[in-house]
C-alpha positions as CSV (number, residue, x, y, z in Angstrom):
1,X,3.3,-3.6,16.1
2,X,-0.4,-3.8,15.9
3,X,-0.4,-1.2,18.4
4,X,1.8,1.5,16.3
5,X,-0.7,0.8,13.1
6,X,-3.5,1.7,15.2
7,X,-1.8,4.5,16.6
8,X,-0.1,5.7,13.1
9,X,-3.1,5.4,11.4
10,X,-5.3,7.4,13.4
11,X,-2.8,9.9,13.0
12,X,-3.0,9.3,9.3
13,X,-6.5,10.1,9.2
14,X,-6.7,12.6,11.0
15,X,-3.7,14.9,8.5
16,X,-5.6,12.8,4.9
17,X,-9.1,14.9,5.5
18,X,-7.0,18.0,6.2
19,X,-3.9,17.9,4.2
20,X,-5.8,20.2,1.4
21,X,-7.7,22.5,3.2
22,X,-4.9,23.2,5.4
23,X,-2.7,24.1,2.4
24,X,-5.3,26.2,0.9
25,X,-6.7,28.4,4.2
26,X,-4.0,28.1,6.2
27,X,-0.7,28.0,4.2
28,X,-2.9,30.4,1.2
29,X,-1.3,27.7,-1.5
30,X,-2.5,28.1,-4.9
31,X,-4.0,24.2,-6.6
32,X,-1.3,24.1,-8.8
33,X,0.8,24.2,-5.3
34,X,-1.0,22.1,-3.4
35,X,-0.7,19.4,-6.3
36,X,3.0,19.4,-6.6
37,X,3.2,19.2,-3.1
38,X,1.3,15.9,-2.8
39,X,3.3,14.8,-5.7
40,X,6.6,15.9,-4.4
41,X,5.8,13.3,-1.1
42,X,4.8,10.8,-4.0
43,X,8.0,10.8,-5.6
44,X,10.5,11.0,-2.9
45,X,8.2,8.2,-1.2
46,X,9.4,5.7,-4.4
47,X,12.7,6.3,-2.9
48,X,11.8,5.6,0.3
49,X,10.9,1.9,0.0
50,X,13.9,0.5,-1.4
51,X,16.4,2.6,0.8
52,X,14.6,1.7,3.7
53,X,14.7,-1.9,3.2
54,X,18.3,-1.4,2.7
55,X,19.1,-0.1,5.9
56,X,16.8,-2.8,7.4
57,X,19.3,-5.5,6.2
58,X,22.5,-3.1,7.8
59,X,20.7,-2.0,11.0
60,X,18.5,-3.4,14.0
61,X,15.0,-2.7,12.1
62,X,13.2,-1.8,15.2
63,X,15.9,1.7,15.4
64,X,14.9,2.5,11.9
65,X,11.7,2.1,12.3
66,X,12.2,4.3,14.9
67,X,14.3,7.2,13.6
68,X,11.7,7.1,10.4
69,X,8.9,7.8,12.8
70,X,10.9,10.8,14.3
71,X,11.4,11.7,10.6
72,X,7.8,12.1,9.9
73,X,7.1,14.0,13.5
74,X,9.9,16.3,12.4
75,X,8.0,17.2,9.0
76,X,4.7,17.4,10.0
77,X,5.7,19.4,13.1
78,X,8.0,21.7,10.1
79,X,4.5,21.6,7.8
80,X,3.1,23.5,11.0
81,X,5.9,26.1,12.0
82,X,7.0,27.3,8.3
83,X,4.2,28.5,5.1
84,X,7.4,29.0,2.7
85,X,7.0,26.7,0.2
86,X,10.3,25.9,-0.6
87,X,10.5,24.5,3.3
88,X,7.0,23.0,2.7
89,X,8.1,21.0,-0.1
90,X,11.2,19.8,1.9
91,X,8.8,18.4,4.4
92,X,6.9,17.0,2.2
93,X,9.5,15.5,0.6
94,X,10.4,14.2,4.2
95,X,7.4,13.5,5.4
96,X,6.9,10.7,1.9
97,X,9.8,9.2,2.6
98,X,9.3,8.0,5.8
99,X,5.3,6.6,5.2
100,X,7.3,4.6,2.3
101,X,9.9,3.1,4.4
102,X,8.6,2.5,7.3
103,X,6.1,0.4,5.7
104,X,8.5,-1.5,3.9
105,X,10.0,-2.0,7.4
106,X,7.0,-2.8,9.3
107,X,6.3,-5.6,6.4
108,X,10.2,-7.1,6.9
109,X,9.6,-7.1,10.8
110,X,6.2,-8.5,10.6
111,X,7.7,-11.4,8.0
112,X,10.4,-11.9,10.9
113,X,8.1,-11.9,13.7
114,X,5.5,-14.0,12.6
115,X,7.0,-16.5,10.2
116,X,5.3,-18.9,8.7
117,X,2.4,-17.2,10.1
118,X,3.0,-14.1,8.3
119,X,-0.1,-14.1,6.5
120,X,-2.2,-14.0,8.6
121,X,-0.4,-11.2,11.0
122,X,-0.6,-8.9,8.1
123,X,-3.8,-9.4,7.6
124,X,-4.2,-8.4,11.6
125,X,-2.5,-5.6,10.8
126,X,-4.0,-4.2,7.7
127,X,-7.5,-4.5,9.4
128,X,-6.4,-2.8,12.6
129,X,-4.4,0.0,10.4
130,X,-7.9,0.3,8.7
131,X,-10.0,0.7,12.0
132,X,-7.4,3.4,13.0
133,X,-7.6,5.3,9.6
134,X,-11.1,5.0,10.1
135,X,-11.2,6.3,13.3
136,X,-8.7,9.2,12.5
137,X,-10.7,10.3,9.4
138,X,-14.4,10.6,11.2
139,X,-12.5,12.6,14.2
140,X,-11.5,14.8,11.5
141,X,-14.9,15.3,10.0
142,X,-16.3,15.8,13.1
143,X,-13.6,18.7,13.7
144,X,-14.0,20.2,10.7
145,X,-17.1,21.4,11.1
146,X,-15.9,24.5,12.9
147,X,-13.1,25.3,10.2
148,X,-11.3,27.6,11.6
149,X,-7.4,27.7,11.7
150,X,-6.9,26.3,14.9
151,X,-8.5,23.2,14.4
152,X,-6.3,22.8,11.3
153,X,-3.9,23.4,13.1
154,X,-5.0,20.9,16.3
155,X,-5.6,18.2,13.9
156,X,-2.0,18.4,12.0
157,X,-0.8,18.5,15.4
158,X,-2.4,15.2,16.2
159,X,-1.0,14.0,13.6
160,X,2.6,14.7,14.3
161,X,1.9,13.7,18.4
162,X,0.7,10.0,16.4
163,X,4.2,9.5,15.1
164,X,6.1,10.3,18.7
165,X,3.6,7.6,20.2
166,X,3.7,5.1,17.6
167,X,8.0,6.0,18.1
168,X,8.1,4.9,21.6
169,X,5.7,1.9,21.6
170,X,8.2,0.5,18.5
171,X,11.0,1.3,21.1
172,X,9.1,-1.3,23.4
173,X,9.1,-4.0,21.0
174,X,11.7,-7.1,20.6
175,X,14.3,-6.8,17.9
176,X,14.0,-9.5,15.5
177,X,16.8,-11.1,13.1
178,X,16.7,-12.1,9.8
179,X,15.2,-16.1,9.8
180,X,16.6,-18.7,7.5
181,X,14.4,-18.1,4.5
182,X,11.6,-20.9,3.2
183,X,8.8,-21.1,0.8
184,X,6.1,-22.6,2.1
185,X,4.7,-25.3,0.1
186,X,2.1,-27.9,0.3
187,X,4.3,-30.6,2.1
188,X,6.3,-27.9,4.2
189,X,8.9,-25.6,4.2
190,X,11.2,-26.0,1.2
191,X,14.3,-23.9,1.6
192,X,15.8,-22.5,-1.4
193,X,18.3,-19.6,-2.1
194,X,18.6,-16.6,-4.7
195,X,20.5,-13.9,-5.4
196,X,20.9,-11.4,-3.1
197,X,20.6,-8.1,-5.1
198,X,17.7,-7.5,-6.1
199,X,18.3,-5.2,-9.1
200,X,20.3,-8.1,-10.7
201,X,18.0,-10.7,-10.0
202,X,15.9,-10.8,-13.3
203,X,12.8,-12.2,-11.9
204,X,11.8,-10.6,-8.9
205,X,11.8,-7.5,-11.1
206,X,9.6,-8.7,-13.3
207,X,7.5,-9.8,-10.2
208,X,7.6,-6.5,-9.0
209,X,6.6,-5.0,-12.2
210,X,3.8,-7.1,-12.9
211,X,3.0,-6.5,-9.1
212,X,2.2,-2.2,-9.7
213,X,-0.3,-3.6,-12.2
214,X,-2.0,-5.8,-10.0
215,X,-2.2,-2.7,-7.2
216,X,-4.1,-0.7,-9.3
217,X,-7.4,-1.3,-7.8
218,X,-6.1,1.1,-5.2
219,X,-6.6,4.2,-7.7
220,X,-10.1,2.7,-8.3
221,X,-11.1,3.9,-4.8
222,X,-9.0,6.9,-4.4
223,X,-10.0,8.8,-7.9
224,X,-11.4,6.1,-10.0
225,X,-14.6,5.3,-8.3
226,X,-16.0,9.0,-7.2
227,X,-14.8,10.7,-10.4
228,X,-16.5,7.9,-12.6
229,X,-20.0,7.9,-10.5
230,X,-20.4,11.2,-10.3
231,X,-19.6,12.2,-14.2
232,X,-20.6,8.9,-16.2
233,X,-23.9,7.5,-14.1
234,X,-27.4,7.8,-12.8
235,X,-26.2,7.5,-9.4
236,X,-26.9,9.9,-6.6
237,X,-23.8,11.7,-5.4
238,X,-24.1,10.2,-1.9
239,X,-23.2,7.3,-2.5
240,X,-19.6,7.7,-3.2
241,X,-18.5,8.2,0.4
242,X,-21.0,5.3,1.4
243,X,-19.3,3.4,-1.0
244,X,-15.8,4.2,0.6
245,X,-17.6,3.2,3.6
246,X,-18.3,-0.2,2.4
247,X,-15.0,-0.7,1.3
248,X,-13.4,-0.3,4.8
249,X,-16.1,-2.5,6.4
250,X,-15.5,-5.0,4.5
251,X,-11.6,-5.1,4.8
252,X,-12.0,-5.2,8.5
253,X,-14.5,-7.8,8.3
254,X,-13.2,-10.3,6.1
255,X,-9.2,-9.7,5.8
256,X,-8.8,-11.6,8.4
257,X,-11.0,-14.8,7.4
258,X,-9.7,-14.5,3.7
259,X,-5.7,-15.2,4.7
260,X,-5.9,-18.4,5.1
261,X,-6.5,-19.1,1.9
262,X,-3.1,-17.7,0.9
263,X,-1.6,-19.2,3.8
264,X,1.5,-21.0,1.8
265,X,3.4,-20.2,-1.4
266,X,1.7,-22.4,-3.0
267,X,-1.5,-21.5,-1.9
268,X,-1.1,-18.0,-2.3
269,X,0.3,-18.2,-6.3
270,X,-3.0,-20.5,-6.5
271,X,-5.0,-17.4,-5.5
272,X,-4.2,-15.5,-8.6
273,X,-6.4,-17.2,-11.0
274,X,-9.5,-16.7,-9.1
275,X,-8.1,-13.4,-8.6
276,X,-8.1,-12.5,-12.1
277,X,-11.3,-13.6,-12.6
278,X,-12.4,-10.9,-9.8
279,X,-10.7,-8.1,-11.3
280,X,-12.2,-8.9,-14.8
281,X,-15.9,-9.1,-13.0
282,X,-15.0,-5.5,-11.3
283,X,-14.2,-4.1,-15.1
284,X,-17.4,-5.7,-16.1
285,X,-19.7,-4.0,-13.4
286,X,-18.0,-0.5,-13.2
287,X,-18.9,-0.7,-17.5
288,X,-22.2,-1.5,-16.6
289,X,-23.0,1.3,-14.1
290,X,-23.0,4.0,-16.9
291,X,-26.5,2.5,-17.9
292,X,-29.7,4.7,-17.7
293,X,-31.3,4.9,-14.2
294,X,-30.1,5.5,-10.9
295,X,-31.2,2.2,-9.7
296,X,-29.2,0.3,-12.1
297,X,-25.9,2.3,-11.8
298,X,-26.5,2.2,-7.7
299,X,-26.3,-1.7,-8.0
300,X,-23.6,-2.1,-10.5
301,X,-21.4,0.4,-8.9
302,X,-22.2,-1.5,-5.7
303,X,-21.2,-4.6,-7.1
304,X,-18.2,-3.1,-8.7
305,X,-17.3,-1.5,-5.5
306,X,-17.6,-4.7,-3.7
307,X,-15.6,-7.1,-6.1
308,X,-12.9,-4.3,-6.7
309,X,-12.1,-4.7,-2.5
310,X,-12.5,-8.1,-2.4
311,X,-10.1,-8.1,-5.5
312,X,-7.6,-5.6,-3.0
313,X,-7.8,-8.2,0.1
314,X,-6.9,-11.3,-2.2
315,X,-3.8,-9.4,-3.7
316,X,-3.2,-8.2,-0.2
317,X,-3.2,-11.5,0.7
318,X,-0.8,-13.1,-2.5
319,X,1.3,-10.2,-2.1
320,X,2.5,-10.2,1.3
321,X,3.3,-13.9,1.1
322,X,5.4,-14.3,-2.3
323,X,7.1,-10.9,-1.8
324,X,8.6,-12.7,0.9
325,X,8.9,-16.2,-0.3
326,X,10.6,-15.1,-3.6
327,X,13.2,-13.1,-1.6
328,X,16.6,-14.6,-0.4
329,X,17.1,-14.7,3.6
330,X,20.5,-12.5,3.6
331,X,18.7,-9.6,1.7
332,X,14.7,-9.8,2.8
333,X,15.2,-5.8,3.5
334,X,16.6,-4.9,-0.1
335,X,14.2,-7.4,-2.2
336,X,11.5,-5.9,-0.2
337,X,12.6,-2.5,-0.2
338,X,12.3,-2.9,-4.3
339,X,8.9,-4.6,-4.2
340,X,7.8,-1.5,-2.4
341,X,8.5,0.1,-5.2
342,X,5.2,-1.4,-7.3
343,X,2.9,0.6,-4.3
344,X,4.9,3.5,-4.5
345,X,4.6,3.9,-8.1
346,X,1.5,2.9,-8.3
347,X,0.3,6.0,-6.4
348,X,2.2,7.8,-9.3
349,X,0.6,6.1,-12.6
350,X,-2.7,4.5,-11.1
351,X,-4.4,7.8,-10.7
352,X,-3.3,8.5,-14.7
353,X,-4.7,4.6,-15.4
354,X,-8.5,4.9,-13.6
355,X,-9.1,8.3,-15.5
356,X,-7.5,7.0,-18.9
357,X,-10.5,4.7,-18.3
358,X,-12.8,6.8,-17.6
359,X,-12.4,8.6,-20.6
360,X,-12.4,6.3,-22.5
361,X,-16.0,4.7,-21.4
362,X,-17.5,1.7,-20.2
363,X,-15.3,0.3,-22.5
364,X,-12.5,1.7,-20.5
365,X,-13.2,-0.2,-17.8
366,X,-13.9,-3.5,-19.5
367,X,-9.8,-2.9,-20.7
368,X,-8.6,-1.9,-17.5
369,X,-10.4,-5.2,-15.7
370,X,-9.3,-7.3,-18.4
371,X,-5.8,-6.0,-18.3
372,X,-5.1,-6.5,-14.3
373,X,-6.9,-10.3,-14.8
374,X,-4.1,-11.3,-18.0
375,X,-1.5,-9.6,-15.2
376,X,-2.5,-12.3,-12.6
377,X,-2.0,-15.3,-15.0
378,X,0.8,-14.1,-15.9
379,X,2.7,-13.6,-12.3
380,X,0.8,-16.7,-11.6
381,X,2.9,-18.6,-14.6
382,X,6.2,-16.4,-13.9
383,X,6.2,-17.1,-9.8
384,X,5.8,-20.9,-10.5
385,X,8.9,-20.9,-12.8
386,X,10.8,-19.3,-9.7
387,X,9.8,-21.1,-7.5
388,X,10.7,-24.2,-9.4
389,X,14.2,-23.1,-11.3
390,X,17.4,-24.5,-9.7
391,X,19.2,-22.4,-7.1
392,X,22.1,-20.6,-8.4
393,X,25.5,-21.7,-7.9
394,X,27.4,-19.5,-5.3
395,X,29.7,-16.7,-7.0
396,X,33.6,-17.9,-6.8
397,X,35.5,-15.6,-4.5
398,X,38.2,-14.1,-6.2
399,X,41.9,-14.8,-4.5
400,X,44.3,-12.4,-2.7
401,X,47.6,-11.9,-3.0
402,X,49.6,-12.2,0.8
């Protein structure tokens, strides 16, 4: 599976840098178009991550995973043969659903594959899914620089040819089955059961929910960040994408390292109070940055670029291992299906969060820090009163008449 990341995400990279200029001298879309295109894949994505992990918990994951990889070739490859935009859309649509669900489904296989060492192989795989997107986006800057339709065209391609690889390694790999489920405590594996529907069980939702809040701090690079250095500091413009830089360097430098110390349940809800501290530090510095001088604002947004990804590889780490833990072994696709959910909406109401801050000022930011720190203490107080309630008493099954 570390293979298809790579091979996915170059592929990811490569359609990110072109996605817009592609709609706009290619397909001749208007901005307003272009928006509600990225938004349309947005929305159908939310879908995607609970539905997928549904069908993970029916079917053999490795198919799905699969059949949502042909799904995505077959919109990217409709994005390139069609410029009606009611077709666009659909594969757009498409094309959002499968990135959703197929990272749900890559998560569940990764929990089943690695077990008690799941940690740490997602931590393998979010570096080498970094390196790839990497990779992909500087082979599309380098193409770019001829801009002309056929290298859009070339690089969408690529794109598309990425999915029917990353297919037919998945193909290659082992099926897995669903493992007797444990949390992973301080003295060992402790098994415990839960309910098996998510939507009923009361306090995985609320994990989920406080979950979205906590992955904010990816709006903070996508819009956050650039928009805030470039219309509230000193800064020189150049140093956004350097800053972007920085922030994929150091995920694939220190991911890795920093799993272990979310290694366990335990461990891992232990994280979240160092973690809040982090994210109100990151508030802190961005607030900071807006003061006179560029060589002030170039070191706070340098520090505030630097604790807000160390921030996003601790929750990396905390949320890949109670996602898990705090699901029930007869429904790990369904429960995780629904914790994708706080990514996908995320990508929905972080981008409305990071510029309600910057509107509002450095003190803007101070709030939005402040706010993501009281949401770690308070998952960390609500995952140890899961983790600790009895286990449920099994649901009578009703008689039948002969």
């Amino acid at each position: 599976m570390l293979a298809v990341a790579l091979v996915d995400r170059v592929g990811s990279g490569l359609w990110a840098a072109t996605s817009v200029l592609y709609f706009t001298y290619v397909a001749h879309l208007g901005v307003a178009q272009v928006g509600t295109l990225v938004a349309t894949a947005g929305i159908v994505g939310i879908a995607g991550a609970p539905l997928g992990g549904l069908l993970a918990d029916r079917l053999p994951v490795v198919r799905v995973l699969a059949a949502l990889q042909i799904l995505r070739t077959a919109a990217a490859v409709g994005l390139l043969l069609t410029h009606d935009y009611t077709l666009l859309l659909v594969c757009s649509a498409a094309g959002g659903f499968g990135d959703r669900a197929s990272n749900v489904l890559t998560k569940l296989y990764a929990s089943r594959i690695a077990g008690p060492d799941r940690v740490r192989y997602q931590a393998l795989h979010r570096t080498v899914a970094n390196a790839g997107w990497a990779v992909g986006g500087l082979g599309a800057a380098a193409a770019l620089s001829a801009g002309t339709t056929t290298v859009y065209t070339g690089l969408l391609l690529g794109d598309a040819l990425s999915f029917v690889a990353a297919a037919l390694i998945i193909l290659r790999c082992a099926e897995t089955s669903a493992p007797a489920r444990t949390v992973t405590g301080a003295d060992g594996p402790v098994p415990a059961a839960r309910p098996t529907n998510p939507w009923r069980d009361r306090a995985y939702l609320a994990y989920v929910v406080s979950d979205t809040v906590l992955f904010l701090d990816d709006a903070v690079f996508r819009v956050g960040l650039p928009l805030w250095a470039i219309r509230a500091t000193d800064a020189p413009h150049g140093l956004v994408p350097l800053l972007l830089v920085l922030n994929s360097v150091l995920v694939v430098a220190l991911q890795v390292p920093l799993a272990r110390f979310g290694a366990t349940t335990t461990r891992a809800r232990a994280l979240l109070l160092p973690l809040a501290a982090v994210f109100a530090a990151s508030g802190v510095a961005m607030a900071a940055s807006a003061t006179h001088g560029a060589v002030p604002a170039t070191a706070f947004l340098t520090l505030a670029a630097t604790g807000f990804t160390l921030a996003e590889m601790l929750h990396a780490t905390v949320s890949w291992e109670l996602s898990v833990a705090l699901a029930p072994d007869t429904a790990q696709g369904a429960y995780l299906g629904v914790h994708g959910l706080a990514q996908a909406t995320q990508r929905a109401v972080g981008p409305l969060a990071v510029t309600a801050a910057i509107a509002t000022g450095p003190l803007g930011w101070t709030a939005f820090g402040t706010l993501i720190a009281a949401t770690c203490a308070a998952q960390h107080r609500l995952v140890r009163a899961r983790l600790t309630e009895p286990a449920p008493r099994p649901e009578p099954v009703p008689a039948t008449r002969g």
